[in-house]
Z-matrix of the N, CA and C atoms (Angstrom, degrees):
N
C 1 1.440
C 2 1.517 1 107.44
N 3 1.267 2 96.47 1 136.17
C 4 2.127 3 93.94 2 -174.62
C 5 1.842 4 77.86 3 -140.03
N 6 1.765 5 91.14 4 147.93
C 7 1.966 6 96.94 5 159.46
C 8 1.404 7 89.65 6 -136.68
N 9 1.354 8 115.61 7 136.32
C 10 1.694 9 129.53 8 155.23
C 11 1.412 10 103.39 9 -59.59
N 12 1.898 11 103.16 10 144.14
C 13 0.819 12 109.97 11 148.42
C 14 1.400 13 152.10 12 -107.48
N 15 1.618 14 106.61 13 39.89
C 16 1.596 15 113.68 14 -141.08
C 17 1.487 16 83.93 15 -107.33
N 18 1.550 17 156.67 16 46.20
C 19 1.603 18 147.34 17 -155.02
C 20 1.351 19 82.64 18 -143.91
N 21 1.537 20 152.71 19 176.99
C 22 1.444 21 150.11 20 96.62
C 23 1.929 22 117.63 21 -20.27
N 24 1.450 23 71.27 22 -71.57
C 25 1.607 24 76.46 23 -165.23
C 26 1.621 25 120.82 24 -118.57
N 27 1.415 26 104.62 25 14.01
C 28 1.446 27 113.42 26 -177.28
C 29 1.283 28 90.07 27 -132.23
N 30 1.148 29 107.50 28 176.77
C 31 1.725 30 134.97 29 -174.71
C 32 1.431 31 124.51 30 -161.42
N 33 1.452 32 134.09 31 129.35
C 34 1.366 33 145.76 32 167.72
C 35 1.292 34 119.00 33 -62.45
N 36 1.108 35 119.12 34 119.55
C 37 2.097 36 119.85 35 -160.37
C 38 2.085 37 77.61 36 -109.84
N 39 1.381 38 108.22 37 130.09
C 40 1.649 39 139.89 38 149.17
C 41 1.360 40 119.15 39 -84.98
N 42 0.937 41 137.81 40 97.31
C 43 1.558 42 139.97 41 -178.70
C 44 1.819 43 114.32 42 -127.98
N 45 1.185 44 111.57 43 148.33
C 46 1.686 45 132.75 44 -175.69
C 47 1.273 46 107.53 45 -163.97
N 48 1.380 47 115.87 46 120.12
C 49 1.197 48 130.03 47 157.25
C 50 1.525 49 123.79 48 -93.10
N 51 1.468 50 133.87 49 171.97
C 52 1.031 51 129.69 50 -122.31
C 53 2.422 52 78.81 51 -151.97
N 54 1.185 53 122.69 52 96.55
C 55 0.962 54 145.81 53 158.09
C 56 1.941 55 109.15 54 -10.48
N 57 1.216 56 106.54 55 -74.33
C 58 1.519 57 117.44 56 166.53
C 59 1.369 58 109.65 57 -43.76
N 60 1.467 59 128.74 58 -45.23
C 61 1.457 60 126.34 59 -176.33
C 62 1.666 61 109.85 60 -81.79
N 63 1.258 62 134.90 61 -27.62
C 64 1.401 63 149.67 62 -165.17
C 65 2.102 64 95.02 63 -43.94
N 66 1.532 65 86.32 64 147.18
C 67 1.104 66 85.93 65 -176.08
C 68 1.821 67 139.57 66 97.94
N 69 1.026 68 95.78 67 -26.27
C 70 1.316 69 120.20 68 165.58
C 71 1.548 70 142.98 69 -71.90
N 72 1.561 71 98.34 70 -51.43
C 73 1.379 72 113.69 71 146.32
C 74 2.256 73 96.74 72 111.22
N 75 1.441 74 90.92 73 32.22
C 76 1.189 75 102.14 74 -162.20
C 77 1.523 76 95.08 75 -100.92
N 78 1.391 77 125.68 76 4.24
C 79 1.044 78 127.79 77 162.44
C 80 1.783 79 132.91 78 -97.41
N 81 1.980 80 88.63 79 -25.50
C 82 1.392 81 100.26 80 152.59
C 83 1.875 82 132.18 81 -82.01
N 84 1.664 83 104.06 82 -26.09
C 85 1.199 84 99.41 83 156.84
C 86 1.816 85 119.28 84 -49.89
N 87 1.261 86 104.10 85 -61.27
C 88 1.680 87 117.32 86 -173.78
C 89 1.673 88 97.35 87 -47.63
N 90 1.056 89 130.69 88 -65.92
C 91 1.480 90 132.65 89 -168.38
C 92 1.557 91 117.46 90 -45.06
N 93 1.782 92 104.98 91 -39.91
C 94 1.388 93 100.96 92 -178.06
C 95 1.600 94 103.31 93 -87.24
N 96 1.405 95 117.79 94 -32.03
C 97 1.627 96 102.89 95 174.29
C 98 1.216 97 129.90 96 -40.35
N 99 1.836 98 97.03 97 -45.14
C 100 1.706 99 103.32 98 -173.28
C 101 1.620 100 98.68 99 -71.21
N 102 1.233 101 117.48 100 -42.34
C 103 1.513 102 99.01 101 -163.40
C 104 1.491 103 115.77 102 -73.31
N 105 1.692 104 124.89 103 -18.13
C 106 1.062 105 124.93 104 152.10
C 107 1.362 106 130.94 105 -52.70
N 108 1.393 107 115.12 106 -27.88
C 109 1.418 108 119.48 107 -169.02
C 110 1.599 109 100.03 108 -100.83
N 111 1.853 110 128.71 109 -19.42
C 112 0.662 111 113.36 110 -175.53
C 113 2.007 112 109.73 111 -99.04
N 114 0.905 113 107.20 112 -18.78
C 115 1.506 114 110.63 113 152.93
C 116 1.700 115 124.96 114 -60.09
N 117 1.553 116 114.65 115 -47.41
C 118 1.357 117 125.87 116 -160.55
C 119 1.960 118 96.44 117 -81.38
N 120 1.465 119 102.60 118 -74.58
C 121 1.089 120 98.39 119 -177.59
C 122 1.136 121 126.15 120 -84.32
N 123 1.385 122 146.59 121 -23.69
C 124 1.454 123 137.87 122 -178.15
C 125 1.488 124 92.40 123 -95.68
N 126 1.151 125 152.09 124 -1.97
C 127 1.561 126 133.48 125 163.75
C 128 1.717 127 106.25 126 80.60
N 129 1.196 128 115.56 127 27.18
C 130 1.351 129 110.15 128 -173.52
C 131 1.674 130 98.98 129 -83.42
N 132 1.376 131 122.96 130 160.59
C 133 1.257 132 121.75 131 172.61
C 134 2.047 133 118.27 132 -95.18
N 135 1.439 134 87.56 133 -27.39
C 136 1.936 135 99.07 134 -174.40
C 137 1.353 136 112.62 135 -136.77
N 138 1.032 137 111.88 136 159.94
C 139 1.555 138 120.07 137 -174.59
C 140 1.528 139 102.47 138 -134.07
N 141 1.598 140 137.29 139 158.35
C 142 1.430 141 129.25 140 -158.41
C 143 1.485 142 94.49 141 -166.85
N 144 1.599 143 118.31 142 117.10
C 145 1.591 144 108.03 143 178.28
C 146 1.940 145 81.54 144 -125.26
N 147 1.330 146 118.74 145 112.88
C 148 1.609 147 115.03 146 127.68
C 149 1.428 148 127.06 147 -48.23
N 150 1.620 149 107.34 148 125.87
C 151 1.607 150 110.19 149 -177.49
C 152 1.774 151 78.88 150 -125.11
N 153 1.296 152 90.06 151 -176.06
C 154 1.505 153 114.03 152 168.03
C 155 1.607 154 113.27 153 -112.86
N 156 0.904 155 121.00 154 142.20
C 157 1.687 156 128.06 155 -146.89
C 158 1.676 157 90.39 156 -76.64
N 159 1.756 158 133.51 157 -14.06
C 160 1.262 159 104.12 158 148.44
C 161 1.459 160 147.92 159 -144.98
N 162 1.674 161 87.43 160 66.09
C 163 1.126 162 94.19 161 170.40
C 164 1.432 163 111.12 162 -113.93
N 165 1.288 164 113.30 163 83.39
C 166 1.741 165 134.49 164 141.16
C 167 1.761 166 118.12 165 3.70
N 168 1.133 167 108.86 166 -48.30
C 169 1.378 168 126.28 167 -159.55
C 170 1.841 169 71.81 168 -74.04
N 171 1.163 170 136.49 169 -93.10
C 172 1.259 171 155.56 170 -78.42
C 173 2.016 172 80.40 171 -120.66
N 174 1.352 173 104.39 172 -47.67
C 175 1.296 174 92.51 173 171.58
C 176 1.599 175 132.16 174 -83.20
N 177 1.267 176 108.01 175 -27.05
C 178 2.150 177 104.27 176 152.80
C 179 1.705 178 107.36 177 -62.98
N 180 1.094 179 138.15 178 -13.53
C 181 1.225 180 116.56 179 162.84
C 182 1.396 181 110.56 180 -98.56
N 183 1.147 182 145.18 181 -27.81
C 184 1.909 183 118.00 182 165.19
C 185 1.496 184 95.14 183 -65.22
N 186 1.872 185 141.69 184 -26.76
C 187 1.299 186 93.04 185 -149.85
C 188 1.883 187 93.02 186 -84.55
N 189 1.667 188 121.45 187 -18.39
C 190 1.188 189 108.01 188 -176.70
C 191 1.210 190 113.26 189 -77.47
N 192 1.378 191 141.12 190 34.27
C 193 1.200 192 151.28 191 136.44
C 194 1.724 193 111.82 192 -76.59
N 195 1.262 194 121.80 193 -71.85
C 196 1.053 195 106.09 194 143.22
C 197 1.603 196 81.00 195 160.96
N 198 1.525 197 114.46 196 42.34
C 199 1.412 198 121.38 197 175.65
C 200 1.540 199 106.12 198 -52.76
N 201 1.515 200 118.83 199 179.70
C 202 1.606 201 120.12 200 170.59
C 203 1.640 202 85.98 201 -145.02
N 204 1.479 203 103.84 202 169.21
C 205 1.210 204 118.27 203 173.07
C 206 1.096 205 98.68 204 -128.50
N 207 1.658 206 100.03 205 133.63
C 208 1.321 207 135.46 206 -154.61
C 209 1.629 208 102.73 207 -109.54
N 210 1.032 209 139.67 208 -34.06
C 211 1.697 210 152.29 209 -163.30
C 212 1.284 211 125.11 210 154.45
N 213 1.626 212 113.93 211 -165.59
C 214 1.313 213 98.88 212 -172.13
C 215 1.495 214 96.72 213 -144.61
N 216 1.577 215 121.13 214 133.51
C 217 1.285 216 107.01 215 169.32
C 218 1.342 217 132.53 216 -117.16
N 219 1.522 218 130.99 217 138.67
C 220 1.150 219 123.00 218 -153.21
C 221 1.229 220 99.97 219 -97.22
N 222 1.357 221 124.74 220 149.60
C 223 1.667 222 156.07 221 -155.90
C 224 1.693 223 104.56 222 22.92
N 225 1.119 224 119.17 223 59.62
C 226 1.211 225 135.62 224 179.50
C 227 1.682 226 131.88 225 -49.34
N 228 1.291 227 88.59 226 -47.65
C 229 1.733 228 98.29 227 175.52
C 230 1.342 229 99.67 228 -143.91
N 231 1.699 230 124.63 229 136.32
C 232 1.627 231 121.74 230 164.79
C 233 1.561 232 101.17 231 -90.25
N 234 1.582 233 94.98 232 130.33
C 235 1.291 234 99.53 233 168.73
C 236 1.549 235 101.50 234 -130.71
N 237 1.635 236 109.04 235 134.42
C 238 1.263 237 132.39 236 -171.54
C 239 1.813 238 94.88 237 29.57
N 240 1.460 239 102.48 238 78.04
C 241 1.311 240 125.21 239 151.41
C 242 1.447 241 117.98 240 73.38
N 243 1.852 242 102.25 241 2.52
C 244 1.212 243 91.25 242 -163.63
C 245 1.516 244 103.33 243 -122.65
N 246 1.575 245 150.66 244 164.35
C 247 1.700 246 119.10 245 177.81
C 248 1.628 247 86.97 246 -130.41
N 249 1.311 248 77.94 247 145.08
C 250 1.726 249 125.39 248 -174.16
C 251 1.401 250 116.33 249 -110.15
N 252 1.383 251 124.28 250 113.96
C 253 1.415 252 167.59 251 150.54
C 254 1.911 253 88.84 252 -38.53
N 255 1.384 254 96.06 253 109.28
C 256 1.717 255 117.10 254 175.20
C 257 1.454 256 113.55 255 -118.53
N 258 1.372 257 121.56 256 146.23
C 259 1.502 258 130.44 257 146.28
C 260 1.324 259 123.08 258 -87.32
N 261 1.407 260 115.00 259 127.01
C 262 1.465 261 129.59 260 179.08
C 263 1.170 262 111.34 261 -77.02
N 264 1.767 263 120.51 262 101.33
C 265 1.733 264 105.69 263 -178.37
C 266 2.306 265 85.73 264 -111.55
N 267 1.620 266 102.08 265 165.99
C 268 1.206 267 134.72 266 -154.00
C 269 1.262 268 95.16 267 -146.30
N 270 1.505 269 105.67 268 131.55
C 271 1.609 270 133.83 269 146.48
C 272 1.105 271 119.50 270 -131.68
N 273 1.624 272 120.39 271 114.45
C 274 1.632 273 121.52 272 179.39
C 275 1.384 274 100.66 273 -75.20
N 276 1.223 275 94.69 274 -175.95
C 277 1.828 276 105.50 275 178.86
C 278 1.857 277 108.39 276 -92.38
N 279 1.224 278 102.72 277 -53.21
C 280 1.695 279 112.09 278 151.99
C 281 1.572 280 129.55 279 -50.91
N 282 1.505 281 121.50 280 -2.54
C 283 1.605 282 129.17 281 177.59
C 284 1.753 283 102.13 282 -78.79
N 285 1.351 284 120.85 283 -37.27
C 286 1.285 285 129.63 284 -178.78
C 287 1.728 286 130.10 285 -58.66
């Protein structure tokens, strides 16, 4: 789990799970901790994870957090040389 700190009051959540662990729901525990802790104690107002429109896995867990999708951006991040087309999902601190 990584969050940027380059926003005021929002922050970019980095997440990867680990294949052997899948299934468990140890990725939805982790998701609501941080966003509890990052609402409760750091005072942030929003939270913001870019996915790529298909990875499935990655988007049923922000939305059962209770992420929203916000837009979509085209060639978003290059990864190993190549750029990738993302969806912008959002959790306010007030959505909860």
């Amino acid at each position: 789990m990584s969050v940027s700190w380059s926003l005021p009051a929002a922050r970019r959540l980095g997440f990867y799970g680990m294949a052997a662990f899948a299934g468990r729901g140890l990725m939805t525990d982790m998701l609501r901790l941080t966003a509890a802790a990052a609402f409760t104690d750091i005072g942030l107002h929003r939270l913001e994870a870019n996915i790529q429109p298909g990875n499935v896995t990655s988007i049923a867990l922000v939305r059962r957090i209770g992420f929203r999708k916000e837009g979509f951006s085209p060639r978003y991040l290059r990864i190993e040389g190549v750029w990738h087309d993302h969806e912008r999902w959002a959790l306010l601190r007030d959505d909860g």
